[in-house]
C-alpha positions, 0 to 999 in steps of 0.5 A: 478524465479528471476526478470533477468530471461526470462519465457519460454514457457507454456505448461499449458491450458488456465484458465476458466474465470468466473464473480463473486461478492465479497458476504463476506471479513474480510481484510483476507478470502471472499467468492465468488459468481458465479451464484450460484457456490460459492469459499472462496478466501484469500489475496494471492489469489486476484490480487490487495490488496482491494477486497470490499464486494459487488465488481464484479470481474473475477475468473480464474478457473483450468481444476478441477474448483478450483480457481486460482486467482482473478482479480479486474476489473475496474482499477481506474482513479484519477488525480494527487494529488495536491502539498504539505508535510504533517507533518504526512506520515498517519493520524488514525481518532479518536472520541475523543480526548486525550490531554496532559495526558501521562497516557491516551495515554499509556492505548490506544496505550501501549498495542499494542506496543511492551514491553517497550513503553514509550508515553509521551505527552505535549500540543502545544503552537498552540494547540492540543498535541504532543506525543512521543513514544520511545522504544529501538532503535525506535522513533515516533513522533504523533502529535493530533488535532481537525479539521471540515475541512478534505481537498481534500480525495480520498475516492473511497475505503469507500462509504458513508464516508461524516461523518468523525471524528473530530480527527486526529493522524499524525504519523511521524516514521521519518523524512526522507522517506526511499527512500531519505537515501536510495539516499544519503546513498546507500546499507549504508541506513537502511532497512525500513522493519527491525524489527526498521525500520520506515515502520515497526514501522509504522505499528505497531503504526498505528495497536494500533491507529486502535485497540485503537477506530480509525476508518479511516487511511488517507495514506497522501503521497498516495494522501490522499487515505482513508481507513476504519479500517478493511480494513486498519488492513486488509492490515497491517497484522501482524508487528511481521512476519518478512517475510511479508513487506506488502508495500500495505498498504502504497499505492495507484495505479490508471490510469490518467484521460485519461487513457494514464498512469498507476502509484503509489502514497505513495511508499516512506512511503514503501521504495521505488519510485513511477512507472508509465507506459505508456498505448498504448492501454487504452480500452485493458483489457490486457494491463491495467492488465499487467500494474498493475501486473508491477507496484506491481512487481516493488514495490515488488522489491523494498520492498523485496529487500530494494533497489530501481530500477537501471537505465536500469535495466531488469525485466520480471513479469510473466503474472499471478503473484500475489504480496502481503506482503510476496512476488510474486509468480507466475505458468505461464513461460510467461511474460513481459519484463520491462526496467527501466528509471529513470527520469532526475530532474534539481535542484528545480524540483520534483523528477518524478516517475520512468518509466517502458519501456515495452519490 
């Protein structure tokens, strides 16, 4: 189904709704429990891209009791971020430092970077050390420094993560956000998603800093949302299959403190805008749902198609679509209809999310 086609009607039954416990998940495959009925679930079956070990959650279940997809309930609340561009788009945090040696920093990160690699490294006249990375076609900039002071952390994600490490690696694939080409050079802008685009190389870079001792990654443009290791490689998948563009790596999606508007934070890292939409009725599950299938769908439009959203362009999401890195599918042939409303920004203001208008 394109994204300008209308569902028809659905001559499929209702599913069987069944709460269960999130009892085992590895960042690929779980196990659910349902008082004492068990289901394995994968990544493509969960609607959201953060199922944590211990979460209640509400399973959707066929006329043969076989599982079709998991909701994640309690949608999250946080307040707008403060103001503020950091120098990295994602920082791993690591024990310990590896200073100014070359050498040391290609025996981490080099084997996880493609053949080629090169890492040169110099110290900073303001401390701390400045790492290159650069293979044909790619250039990486990383930047290492000692901090006690971690700053404001969304950390809903990692319970019990008061002790961080004292280390960061910022990780700078560019220094333009994909989104900001894509406005100035239109269908000329590089795909971010290209084998050397910068979102791909982010994820490579950021695998080979988890895989090299990091144990935390911190998505600076989605709020500062912070993320263990296995949950943060989980999302990352694979950067050599070229059909994933797994953009839920990058961002975060939560309701306003009163509940009135559903948005994204970080799309920029993933190539595309940042949504939002208006909640009517903030105690309706239905709706708050729907609002968050929307917004992934919008962000799946933008990823898959290197594009970002057109002024009064029309959109229909199915009501049990489920979106990951390789794209959304969906069984049901009703849905919602979306309208886009691209925001109005005088000179020196910031530029707003991208609204989505329900039909």
């Amino acid at each position: 189904m394109g994204p300008g086609a209308p569902p028809g009607p659905s001559p499929t039954p209702s599913p069987t709704l069944l709460p269960v416990q999130v009892v085992q998940w590895d960042g690929d495959r779980g196990v659910l429990d349902g008082g004492g009925r068990t289901f394995p679930f994968t990544r493509g079956d969960v609607v959201g891209f953060h199922p944590v070990t211990g979460l209640s959650a509400l399973a959707e279940l066929g006329t043969d009791g076989s599982l079709l997809r998991l909701t994640l309930p309690g949608h999250p609340v946080r307040p707008e971020p403060g103001p503020g561009r950091p120098f990295g788009w994602a920082t791993v945090l690591a024990a310990a430092e590896l200073e100014g040696s070359s050498a040391r920093w290609q025996d981490a990160l080099g084997p996880g970077l493609p053949a080629g690699a090169r890492l040169t490294a110099r110290a900073l006249p303001e401390g701390g050390t400045l790492v290159e990375i650069r293979w044909p076609e790619a250039h990486l900039l990383l930047r290492e420094r000692r901090t006690l002071d971690h700053g404001a952390l969304e950390r809903r994600l990692v319970p019990g993560s008061d002790a961080l490490p004292p280390v960061l690696w910022e990780l700078l694939p560019a220094g333009v956000f994909p989104a900001e080409e894509r406005r100035l050079l239109g269908p000329e802008a590089m795909d971010p998603w290209a084998p050397a685009g910068a979102s791909r190389l982010l994820v490579r870079v950021l695998r080979s800093a988890l895989l090299a001792g990091g144990s935390h990654v911190v998505l600076e443009h989605a709020g500062r949302l912070l993320l263990a290791a296995d949950e943060a490689l989980g999302r990352l998948g694979d950067p050599d299959d070229a059909s994933a563009r797994p953009f839920g790596a990058f961002i975060d999606w939560a309701l306003a403190p009163d509940h009135r508007r559903y948005r994204t934070f970080g799309m920029a890292v993933a190539g595309g805008e940042d949504l939002e939409i208006e909640i009517l009725h903030p105690g309706s599950e239905v709706e708050l749902d729907s609002a968050e299938s929307a917004l992934l769908f919008g962000c799946h439009l933008q990823a898959r198609g290197a594009r970002l959203l057109d002024d009064g362009e029309v959109f229909y999401v199915p009501k049990d679509v489920r979106v990951g890195p390789r794209g959304a599918t969906a069984s049901a042939r009703t849905g919602y209809k979306y309208v886009v409303e691209r925001p109005a920004a005088g000179p020196g203001q910031p530029r707003g999310r991208v609204r989505l208008v329900r039909g």
